[in-house]
GUMARNU-366121 format. One record per atom (N, C-alpha, C): residue number from 1; atom name; x, y, z. Coordinates in steps of 0.2 Angstrom, whole numbers, plus 2048, in hexadecimal, padded with zeros to 3 digits. Example, Ala and Ser with C-alpha at 12.3 -4.5 7.8 and 13.67 -1.06 7.14 Angstrom:
REM residues 2
[rec 1,N,[842,7E4,827]];
[rec 1,CA,[83E,7EA,827]];
[rec 1,C,[842,7F0,827]];
[rec 2,N,[840,7F5,823]];
[rec 2,CA,[844,7FB,824]];
[rec 2,C,[840,800,827]];
END
This chain:
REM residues 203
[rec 1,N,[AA9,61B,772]];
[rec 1,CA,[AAA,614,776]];
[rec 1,C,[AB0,611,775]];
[rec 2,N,[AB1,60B,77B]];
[rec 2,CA,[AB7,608,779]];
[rec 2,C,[AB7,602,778]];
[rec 3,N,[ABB,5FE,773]];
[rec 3,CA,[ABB,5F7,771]];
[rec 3,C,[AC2,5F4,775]];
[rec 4,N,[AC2,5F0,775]];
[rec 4,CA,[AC9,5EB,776]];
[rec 4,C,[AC7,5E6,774]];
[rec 5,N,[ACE,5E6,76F]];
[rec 5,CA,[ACF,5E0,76A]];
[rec 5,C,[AD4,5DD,76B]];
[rec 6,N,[AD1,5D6,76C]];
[rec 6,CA,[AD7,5D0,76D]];
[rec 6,C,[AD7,5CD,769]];
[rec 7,N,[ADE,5CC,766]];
[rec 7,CA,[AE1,5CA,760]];
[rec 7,C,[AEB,5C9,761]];
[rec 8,N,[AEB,5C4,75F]];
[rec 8,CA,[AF3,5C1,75F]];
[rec 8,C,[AF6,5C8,759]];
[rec 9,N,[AFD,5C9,759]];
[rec 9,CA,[B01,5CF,75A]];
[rec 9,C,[B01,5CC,752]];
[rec 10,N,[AFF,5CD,74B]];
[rec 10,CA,[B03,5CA,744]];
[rec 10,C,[B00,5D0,73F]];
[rec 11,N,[B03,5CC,73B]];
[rec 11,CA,[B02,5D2,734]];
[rec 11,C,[AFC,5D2,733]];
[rec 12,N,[AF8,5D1,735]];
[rec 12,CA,[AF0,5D4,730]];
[rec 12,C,[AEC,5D8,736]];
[rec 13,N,[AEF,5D7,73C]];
[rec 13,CA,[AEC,5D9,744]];
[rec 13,C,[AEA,5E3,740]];
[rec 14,N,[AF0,5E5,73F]];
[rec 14,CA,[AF1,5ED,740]];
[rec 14,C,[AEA,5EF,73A]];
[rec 15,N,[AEA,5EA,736]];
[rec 15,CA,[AE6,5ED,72E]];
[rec 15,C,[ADE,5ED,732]];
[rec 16,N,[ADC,5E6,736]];
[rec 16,CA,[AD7,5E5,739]];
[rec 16,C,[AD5,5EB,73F]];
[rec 17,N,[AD9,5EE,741]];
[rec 17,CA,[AD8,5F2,748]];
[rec 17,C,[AD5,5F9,745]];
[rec 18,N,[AD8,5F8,73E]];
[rec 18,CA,[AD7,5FE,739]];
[rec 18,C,[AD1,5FF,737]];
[rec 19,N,[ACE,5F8,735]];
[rec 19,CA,[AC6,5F9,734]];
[rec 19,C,[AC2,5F9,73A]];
[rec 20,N,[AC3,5F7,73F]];
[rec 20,CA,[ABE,5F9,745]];
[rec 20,C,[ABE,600,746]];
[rec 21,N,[AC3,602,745]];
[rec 21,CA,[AC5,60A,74A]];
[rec 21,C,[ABF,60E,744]];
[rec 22,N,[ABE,60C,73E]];
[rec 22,CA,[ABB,612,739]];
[rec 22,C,[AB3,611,73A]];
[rec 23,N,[AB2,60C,741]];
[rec 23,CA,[AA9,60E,745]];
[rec 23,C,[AA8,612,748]];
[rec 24,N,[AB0,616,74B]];
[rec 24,CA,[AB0,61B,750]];
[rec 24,C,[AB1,619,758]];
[rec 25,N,[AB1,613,757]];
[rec 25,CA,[AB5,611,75F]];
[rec 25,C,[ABB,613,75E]];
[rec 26,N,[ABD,612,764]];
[rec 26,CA,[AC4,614,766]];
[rec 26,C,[AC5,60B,76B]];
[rec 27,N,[ACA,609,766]];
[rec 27,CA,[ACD,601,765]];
[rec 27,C,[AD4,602,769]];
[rec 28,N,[AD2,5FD,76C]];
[rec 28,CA,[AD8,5FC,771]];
[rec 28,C,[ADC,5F6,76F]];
[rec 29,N,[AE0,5F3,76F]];
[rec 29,CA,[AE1,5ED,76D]];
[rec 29,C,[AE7,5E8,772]];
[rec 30,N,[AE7,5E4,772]];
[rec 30,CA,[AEA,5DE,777]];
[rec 30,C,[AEB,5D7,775]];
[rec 31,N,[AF1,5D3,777]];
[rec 31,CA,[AEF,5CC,774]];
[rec 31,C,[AEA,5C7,77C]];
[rec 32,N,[AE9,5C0,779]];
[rec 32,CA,[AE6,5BE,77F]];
[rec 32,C,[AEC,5BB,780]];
[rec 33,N,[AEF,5BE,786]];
[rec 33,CA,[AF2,5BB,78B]];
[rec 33,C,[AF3,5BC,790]];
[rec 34,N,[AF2,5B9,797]];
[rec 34,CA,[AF1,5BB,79C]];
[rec 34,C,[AF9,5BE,7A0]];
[rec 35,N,[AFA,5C4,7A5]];
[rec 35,CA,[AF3,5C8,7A6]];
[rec 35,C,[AF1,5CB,7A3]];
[rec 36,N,[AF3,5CE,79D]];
[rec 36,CA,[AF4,5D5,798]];
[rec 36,C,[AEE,5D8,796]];
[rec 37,N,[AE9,5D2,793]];
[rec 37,CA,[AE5,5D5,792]];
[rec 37,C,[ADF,5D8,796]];
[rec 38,N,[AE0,5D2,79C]];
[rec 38,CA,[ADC,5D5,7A0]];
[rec 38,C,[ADC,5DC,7A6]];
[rec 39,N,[AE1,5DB,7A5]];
[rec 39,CA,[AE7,5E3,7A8]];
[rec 39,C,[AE2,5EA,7A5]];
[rec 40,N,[AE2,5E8,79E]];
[rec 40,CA,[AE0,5EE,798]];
[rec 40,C,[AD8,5ED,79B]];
[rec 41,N,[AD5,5E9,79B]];
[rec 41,CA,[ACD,5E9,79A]];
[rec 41,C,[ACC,5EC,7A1]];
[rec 42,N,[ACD,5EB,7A7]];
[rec 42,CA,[ACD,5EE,7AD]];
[rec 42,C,[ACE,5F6,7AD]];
[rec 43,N,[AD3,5F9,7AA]];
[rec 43,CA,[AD7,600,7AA]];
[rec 43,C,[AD1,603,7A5]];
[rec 44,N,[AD0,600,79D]];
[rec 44,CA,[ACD,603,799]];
[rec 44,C,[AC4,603,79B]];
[rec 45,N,[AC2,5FD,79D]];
[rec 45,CA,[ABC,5FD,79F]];
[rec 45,C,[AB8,5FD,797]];
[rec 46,N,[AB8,5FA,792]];
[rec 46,CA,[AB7,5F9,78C]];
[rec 46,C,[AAE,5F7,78C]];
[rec 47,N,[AAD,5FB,789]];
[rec 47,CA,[AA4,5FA,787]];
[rec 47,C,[AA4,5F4,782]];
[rec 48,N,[AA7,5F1,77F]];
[rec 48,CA,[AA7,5EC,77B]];
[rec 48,C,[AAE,5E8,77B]];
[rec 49,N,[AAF,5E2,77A]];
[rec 49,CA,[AB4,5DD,77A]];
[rec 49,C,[AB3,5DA,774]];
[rec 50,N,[AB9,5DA,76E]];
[rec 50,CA,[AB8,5D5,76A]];
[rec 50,C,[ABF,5CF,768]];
[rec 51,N,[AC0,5C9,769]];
[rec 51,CA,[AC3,5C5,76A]];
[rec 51,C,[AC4,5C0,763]];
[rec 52,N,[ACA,5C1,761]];
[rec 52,CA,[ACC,5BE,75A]];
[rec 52,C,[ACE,5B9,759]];
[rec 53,N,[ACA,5B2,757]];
[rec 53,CA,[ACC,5AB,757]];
[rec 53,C,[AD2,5A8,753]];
[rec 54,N,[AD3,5AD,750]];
[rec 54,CA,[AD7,5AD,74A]];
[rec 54,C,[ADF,5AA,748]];
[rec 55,N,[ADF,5AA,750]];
[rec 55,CA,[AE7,5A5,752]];
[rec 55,C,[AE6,5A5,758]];
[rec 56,N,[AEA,59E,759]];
[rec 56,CA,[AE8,59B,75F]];
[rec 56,C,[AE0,59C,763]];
[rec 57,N,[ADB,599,75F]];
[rec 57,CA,[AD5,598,762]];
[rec 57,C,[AD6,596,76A]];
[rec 58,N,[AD8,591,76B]];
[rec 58,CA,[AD6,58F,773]];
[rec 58,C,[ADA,594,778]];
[rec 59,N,[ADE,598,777]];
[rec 59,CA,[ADE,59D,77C]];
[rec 59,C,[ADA,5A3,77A]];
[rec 60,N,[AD9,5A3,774]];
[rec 60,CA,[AD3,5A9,772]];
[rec 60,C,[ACC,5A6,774]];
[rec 61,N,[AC8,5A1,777]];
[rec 61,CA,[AC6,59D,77A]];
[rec 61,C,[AC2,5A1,782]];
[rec 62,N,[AC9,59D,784]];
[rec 62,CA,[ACC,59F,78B]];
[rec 62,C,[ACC,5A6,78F]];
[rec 63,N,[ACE,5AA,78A]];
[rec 63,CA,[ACE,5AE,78B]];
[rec 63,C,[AC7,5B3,789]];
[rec 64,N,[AC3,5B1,784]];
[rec 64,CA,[ABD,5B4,784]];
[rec 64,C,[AB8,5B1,78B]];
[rec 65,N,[ABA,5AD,78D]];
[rec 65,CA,[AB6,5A8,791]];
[rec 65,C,[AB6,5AC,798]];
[rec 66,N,[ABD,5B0,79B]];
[rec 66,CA,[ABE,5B2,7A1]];
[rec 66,C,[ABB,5BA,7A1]];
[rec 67,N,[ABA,5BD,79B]];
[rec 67,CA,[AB8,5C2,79B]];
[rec 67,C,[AAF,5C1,79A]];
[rec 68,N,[AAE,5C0,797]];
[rec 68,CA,[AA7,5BC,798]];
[rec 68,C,[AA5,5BD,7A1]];
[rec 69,N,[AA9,5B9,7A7]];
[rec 69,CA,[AA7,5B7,7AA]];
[rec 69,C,[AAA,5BD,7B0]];
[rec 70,N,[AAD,5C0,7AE]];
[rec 70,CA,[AB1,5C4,7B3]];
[rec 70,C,[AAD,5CA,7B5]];
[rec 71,N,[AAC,5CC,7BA]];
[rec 71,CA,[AA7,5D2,7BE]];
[rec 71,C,[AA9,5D9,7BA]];
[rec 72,N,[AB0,5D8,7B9]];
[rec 72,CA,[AB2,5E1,7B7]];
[rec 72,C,[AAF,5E0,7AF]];
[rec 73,N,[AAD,5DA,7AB]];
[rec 73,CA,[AAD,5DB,7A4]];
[rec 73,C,[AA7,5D9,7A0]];
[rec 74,N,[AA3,5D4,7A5]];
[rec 74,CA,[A9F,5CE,7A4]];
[rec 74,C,[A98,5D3,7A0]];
[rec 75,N,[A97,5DB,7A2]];
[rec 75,CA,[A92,5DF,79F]];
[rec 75,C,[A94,5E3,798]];
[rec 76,N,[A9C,5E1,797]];
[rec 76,CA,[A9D,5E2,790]];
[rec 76,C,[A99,5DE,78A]];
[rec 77,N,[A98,5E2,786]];
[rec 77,CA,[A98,5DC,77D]];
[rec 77,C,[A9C,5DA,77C]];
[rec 78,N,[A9B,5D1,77B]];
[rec 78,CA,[AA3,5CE,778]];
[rec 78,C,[A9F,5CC,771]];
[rec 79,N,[AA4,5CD,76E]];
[rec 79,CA,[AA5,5CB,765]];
[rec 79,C,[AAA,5C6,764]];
[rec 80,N,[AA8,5C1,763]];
[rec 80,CA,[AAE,5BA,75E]];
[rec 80,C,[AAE,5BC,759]];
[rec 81,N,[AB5,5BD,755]];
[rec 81,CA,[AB8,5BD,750]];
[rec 81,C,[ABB,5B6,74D]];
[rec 82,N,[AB9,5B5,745]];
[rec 82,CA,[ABC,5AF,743]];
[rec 82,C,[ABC,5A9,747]];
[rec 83,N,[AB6,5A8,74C]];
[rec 83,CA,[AB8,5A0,74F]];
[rec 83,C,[AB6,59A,749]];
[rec 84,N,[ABD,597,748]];
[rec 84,CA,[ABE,591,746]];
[rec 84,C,[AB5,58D,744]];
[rec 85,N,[AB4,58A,740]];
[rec 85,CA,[AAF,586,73F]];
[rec 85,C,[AAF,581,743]];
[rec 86,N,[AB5,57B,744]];
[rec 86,CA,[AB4,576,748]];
[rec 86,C,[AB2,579,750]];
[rec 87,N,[AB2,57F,750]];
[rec 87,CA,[AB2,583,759]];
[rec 87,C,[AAB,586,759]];
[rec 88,N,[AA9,584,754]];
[rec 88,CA,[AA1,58A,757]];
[rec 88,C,[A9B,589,759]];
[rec 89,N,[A9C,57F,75A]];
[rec 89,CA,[A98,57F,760]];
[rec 89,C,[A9A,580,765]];
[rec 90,N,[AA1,57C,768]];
[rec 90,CA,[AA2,57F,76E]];
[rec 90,C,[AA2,585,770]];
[rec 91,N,[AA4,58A,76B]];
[rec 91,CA,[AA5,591,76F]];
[rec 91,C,[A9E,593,772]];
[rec 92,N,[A98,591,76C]];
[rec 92,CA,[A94,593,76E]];
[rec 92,C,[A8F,591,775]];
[rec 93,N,[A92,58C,778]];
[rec 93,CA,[A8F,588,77F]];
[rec 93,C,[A94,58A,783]];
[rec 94,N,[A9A,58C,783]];
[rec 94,CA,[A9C,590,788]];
[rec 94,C,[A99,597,788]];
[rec 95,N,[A99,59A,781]];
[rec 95,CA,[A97,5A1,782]];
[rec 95,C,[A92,5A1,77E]];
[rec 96,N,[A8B,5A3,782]];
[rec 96,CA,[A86,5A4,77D]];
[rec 96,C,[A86,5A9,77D]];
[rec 97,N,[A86,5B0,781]];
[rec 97,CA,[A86,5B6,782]];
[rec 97,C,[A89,5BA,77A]];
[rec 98,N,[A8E,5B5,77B]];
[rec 98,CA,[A93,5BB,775]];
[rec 98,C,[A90,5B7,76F]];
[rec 99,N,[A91,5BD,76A]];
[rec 99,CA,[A90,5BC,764]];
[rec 99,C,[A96,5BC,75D]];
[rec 100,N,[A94,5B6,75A]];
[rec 100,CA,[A98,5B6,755]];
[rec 100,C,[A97,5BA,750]];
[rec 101,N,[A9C,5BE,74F]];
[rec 101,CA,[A9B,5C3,747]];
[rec 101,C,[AA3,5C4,742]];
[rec 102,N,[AA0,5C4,73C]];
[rec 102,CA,[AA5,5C7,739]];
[rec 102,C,[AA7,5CF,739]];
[rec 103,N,[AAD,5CF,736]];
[rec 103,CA,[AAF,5D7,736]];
[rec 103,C,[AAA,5DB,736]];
[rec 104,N,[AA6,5DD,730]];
[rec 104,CA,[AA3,5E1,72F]];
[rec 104,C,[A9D,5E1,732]];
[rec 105,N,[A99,5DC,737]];
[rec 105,CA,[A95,5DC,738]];
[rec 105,C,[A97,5E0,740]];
[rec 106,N,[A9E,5DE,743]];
[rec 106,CA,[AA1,5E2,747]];
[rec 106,C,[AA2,5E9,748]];
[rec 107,N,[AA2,5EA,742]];
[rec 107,CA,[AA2,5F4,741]];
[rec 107,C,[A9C,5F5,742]];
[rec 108,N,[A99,5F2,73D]];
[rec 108,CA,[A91,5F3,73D]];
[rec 108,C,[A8E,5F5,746]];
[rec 109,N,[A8F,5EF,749]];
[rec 109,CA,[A8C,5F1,751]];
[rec 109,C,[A91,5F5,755]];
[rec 110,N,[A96,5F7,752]];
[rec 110,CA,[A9C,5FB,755]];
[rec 110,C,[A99,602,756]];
[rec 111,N,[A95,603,74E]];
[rec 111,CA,[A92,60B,74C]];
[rec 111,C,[A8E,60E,74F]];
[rec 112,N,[A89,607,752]];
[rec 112,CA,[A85,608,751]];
[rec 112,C,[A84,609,75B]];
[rec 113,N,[A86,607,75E]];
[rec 113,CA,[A89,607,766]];
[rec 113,C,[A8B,60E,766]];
[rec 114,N,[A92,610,760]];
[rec 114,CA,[A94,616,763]];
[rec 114,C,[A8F,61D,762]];
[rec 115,N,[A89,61B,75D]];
[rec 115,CA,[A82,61F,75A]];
[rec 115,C,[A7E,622,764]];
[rec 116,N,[A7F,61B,765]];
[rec 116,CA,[A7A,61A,76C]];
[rec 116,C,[A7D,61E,771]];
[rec 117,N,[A83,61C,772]];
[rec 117,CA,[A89,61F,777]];
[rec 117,C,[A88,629,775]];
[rec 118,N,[A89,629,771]];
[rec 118,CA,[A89,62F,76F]];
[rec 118,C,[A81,635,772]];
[rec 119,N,[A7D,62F,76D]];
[rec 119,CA,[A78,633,771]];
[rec 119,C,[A77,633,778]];
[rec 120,N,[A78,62D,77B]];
[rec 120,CA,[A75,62E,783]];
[rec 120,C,[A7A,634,786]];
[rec 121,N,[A81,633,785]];
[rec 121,CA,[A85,639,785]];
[rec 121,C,[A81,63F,785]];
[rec 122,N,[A7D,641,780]];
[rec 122,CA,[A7A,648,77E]];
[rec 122,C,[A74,649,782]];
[rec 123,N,[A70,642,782]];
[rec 123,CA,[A69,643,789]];
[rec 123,C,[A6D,645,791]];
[rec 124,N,[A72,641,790]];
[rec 124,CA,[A74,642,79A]];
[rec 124,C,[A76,64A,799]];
[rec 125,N,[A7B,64E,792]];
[rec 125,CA,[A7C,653,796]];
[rec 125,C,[A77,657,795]];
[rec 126,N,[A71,658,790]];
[rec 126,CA,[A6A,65B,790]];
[rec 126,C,[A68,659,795]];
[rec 127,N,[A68,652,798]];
[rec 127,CA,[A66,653,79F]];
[rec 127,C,[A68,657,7A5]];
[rec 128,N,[A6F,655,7A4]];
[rec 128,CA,[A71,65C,7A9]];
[rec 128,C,[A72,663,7AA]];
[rec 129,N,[A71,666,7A4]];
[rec 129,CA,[A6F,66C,7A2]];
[rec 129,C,[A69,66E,7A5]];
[rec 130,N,[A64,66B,7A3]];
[rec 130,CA,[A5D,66A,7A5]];
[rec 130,C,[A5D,66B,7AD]];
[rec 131,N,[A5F,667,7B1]];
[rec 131,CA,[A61,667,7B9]];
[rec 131,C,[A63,66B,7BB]];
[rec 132,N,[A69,66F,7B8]];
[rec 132,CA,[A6A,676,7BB]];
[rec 132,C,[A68,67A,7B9]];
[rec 133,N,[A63,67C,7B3]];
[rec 133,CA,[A5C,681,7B2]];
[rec 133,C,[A58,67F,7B9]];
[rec 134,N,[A57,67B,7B7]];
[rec 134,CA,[A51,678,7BC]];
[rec 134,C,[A53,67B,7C3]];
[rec 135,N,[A5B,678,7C6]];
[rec 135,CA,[A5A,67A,7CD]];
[rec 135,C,[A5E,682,7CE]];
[rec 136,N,[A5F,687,7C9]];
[rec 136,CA,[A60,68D,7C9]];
[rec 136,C,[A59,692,7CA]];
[rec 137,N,[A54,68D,7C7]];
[rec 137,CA,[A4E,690,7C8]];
[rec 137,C,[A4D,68E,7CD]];
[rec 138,N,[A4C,689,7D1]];
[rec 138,CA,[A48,688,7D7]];
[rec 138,C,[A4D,68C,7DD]];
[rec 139,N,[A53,68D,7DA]];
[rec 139,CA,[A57,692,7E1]];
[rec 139,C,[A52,699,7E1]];
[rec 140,N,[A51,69C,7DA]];
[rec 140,CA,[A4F,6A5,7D8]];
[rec 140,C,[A48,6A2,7DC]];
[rec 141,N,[A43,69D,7DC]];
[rec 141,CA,[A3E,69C,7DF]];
[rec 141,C,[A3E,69D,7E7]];
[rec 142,N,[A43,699,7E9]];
[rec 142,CA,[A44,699,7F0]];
[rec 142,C,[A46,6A0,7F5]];
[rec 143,N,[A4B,6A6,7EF]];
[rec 143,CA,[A4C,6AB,7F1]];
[rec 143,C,[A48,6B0,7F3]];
[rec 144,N,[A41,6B0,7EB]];
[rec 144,CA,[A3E,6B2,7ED]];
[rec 144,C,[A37,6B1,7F1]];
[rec 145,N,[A35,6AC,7F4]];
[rec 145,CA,[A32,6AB,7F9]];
[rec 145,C,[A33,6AD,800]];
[rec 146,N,[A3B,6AA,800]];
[rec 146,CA,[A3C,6AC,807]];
[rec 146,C,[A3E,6B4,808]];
[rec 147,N,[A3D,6B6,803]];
[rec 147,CA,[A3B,6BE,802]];
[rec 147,C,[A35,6C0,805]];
[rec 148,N,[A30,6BE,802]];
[rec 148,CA,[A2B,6BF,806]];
[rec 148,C,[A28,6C5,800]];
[rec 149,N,[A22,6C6,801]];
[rec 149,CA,[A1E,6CC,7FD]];
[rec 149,C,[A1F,6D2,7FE]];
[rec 150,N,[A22,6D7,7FA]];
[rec 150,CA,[A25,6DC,7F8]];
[rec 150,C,[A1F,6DF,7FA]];
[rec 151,N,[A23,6E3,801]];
[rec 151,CA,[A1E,6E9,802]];
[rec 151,C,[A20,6F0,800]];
[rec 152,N,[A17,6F4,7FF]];
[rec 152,CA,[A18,6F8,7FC]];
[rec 152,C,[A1D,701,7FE]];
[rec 153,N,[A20,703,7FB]];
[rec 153,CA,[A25,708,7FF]];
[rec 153,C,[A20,70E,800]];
[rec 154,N,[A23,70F,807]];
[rec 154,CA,[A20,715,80C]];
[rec 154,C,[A21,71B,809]];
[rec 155,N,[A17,71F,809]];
[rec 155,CA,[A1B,727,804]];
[rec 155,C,[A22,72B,80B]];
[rec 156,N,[A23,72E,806]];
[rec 156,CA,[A29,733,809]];
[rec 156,C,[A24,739,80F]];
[rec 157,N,[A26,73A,814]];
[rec 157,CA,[A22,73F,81A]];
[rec 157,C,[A25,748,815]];
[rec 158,N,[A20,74A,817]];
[rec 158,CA,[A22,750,812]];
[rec 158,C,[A29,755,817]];
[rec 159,N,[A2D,758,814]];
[rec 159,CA,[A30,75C,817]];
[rec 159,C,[A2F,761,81E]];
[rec 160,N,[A30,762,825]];
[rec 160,CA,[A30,766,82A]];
[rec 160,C,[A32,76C,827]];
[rec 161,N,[A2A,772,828]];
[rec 161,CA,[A2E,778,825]];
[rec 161,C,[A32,77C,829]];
[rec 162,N,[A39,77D,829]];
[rec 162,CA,[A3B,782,82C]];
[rec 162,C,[A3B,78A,830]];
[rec 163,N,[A3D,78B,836]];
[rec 163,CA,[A39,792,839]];
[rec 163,C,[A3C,797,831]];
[rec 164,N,[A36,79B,833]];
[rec 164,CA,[A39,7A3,82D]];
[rec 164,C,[A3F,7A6,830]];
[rec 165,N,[A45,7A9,82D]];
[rec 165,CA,[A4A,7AC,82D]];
[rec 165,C,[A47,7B2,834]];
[rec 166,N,[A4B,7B4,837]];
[rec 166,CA,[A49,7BB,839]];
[rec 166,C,[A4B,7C1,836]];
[rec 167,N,[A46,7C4,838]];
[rec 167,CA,[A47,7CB,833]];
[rec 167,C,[A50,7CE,837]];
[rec 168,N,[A54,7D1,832]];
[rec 168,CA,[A58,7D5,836]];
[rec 168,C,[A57,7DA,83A]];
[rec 169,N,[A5C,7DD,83F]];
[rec 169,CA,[A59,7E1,844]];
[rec 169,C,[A5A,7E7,840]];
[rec 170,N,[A55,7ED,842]];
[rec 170,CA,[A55,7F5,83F]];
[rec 170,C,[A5B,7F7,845]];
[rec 171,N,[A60,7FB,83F]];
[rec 171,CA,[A64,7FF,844]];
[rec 171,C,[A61,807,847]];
[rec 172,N,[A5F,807,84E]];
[rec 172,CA,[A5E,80D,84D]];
[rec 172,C,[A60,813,84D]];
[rec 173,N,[A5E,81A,84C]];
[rec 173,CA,[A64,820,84C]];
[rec 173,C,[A64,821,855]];
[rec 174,N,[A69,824,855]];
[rec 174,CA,[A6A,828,85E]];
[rec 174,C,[A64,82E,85E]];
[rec 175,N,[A62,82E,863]];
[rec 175,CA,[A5E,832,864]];
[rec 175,C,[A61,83A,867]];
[rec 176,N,[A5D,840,864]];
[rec 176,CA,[A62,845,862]];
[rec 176,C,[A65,848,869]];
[rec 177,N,[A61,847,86F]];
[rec 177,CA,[A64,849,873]];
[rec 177,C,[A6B,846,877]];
[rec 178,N,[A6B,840,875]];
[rec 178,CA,[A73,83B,878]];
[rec 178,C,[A76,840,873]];
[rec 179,N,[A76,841,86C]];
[rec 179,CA,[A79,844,868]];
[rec 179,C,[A7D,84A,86A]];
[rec 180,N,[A77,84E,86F]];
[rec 180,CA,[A78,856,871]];
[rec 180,C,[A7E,855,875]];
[rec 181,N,[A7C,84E,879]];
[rec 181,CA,[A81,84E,880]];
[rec 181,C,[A86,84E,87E]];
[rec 182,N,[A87,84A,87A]];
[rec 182,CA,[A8E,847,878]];
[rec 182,C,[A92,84D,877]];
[rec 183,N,[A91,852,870]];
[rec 183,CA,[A93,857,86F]];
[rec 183,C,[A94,85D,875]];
[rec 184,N,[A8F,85F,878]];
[rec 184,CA,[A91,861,87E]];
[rec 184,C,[A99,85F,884]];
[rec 185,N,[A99,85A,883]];
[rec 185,CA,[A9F,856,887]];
[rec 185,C,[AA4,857,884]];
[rec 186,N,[AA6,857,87E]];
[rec 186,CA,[AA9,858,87A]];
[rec 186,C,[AAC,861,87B]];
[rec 187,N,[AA8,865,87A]];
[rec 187,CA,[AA9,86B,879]];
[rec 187,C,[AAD,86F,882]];
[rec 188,N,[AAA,86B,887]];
[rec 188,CA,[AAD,86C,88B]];
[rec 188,C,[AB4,868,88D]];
[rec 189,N,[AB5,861,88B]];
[rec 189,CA,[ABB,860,88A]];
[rec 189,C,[AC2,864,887]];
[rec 190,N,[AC0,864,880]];
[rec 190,CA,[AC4,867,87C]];
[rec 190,C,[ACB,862,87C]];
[rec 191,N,[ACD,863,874]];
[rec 191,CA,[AD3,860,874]];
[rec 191,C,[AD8,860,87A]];
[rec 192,N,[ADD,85A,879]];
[rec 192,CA,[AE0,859,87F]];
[rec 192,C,[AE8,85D,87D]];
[rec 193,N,[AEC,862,882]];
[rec 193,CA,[AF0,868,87F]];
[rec 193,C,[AF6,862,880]];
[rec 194,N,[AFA,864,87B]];
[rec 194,CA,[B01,85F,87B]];
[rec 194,C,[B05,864,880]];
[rec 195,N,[B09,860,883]];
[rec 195,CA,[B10,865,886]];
[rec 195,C,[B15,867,881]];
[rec 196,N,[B16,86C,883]];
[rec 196,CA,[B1B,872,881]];
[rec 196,C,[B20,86E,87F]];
[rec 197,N,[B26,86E,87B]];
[rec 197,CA,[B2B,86A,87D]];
[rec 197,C,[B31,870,881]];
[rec 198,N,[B35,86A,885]];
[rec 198,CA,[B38,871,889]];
[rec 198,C,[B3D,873,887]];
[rec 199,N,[B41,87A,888]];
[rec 199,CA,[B44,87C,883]];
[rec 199,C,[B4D,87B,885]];
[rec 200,N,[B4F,87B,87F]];
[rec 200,CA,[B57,879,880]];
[rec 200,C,[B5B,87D,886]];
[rec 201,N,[B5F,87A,889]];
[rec 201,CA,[B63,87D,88E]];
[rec 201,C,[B68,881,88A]];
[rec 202,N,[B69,887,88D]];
[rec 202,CA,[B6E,88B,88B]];
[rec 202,C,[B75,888,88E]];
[rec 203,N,[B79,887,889]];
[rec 203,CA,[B82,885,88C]];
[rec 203,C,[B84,88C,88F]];
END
């Protein structure tokens, strides 16, 4: 969480910024003077406002007053620091909202906001863990619906037996008579006679 602490610029401002920061806020710090402060409280967007009466009360006043009442801040915690004795009625009939505290009472609700902060931080992101379990299962739901009932698989048709091989074909022998013929025609044929060659010419 963040604090913004308005306090005039002197020597004891840095020791005091030291003790709020050891609540675990993260302190921002400012004087009241217009616009400056209000510049920082806008940008920062501070969960809490604490306002140091410490010097110069009536512009620490003034300016606790405008933050109180202003839309960007009016839902912060303010905290008065040191308001003067002769000032604590009026402060408190201007501002009933804000609370008067000392330092340490200061840390004390400082810890104890950043305890709160902290948790709700861990519920929101449990929460949103949660959310997207939640809506990763409703998709696996929806897929499987518009799926529809897992129908049972078709047996396999058994194999078409193929025709049987043909047997090969039997060669047959010649029958003896082609045989006889054949030889016959042969024998009348007879080798075919080459020609002579012819003989050299006499010179």
């Amino acid at each position: 969480m963040s604090l913004l602490y308005i306090h005039y610029e002197s020597d004891e401002r840095a020791g005091r910024v030291q003790k709020l920061a050891r609540s675990g806020a993260h302190v921002i710090v400012s004087e009241p003077r217009w616009p400056g402060f209000w510049e920082i409280a806008k940008r920062e967007k501070p969960i809490a406002v604490a306002v140091d009466f410490s010097h110069a009360p009536s512009h620490a006043l003034e300016t606790a007053d405008y933050i109180a009442k202003a839309k960007e801040t009016r839902d912060a915690a303010l905290y008065l620091l040191r308001v003067p004795e002769d000032r604590l009625d009026v402060v408190r009939k201007r501002l009933p909202q804000a609370a008067i505290v000392t330092e340490p009472e200061l840390s004390e609700r400082l810890a104890v906001i950043e305890r709160e902060a902290q948790k709700r931080a861990l519920e929101k992101k449990e929460a949103a863990a949660e959310a997207r379990r939640t809506a990763s299962a409703a998709r696996q739901a929806a897929k499987k619906a518009a799926g529809g009932p897992v129908k049972p698989a078709k047996a396999a048709k058994p194999a078409k037996k193929g025709k049987p091989p043909a047997p090969p074909k039997k060669k047959f022998a010649p029958s003896p008579k082609k045989t006889a013929a054949k030889k016959s025609v042969a024998k009348k044929t007879g080798p075919s006679k080459k020609k002579s060659a012819r003989p050299a010419r006499k010179k």
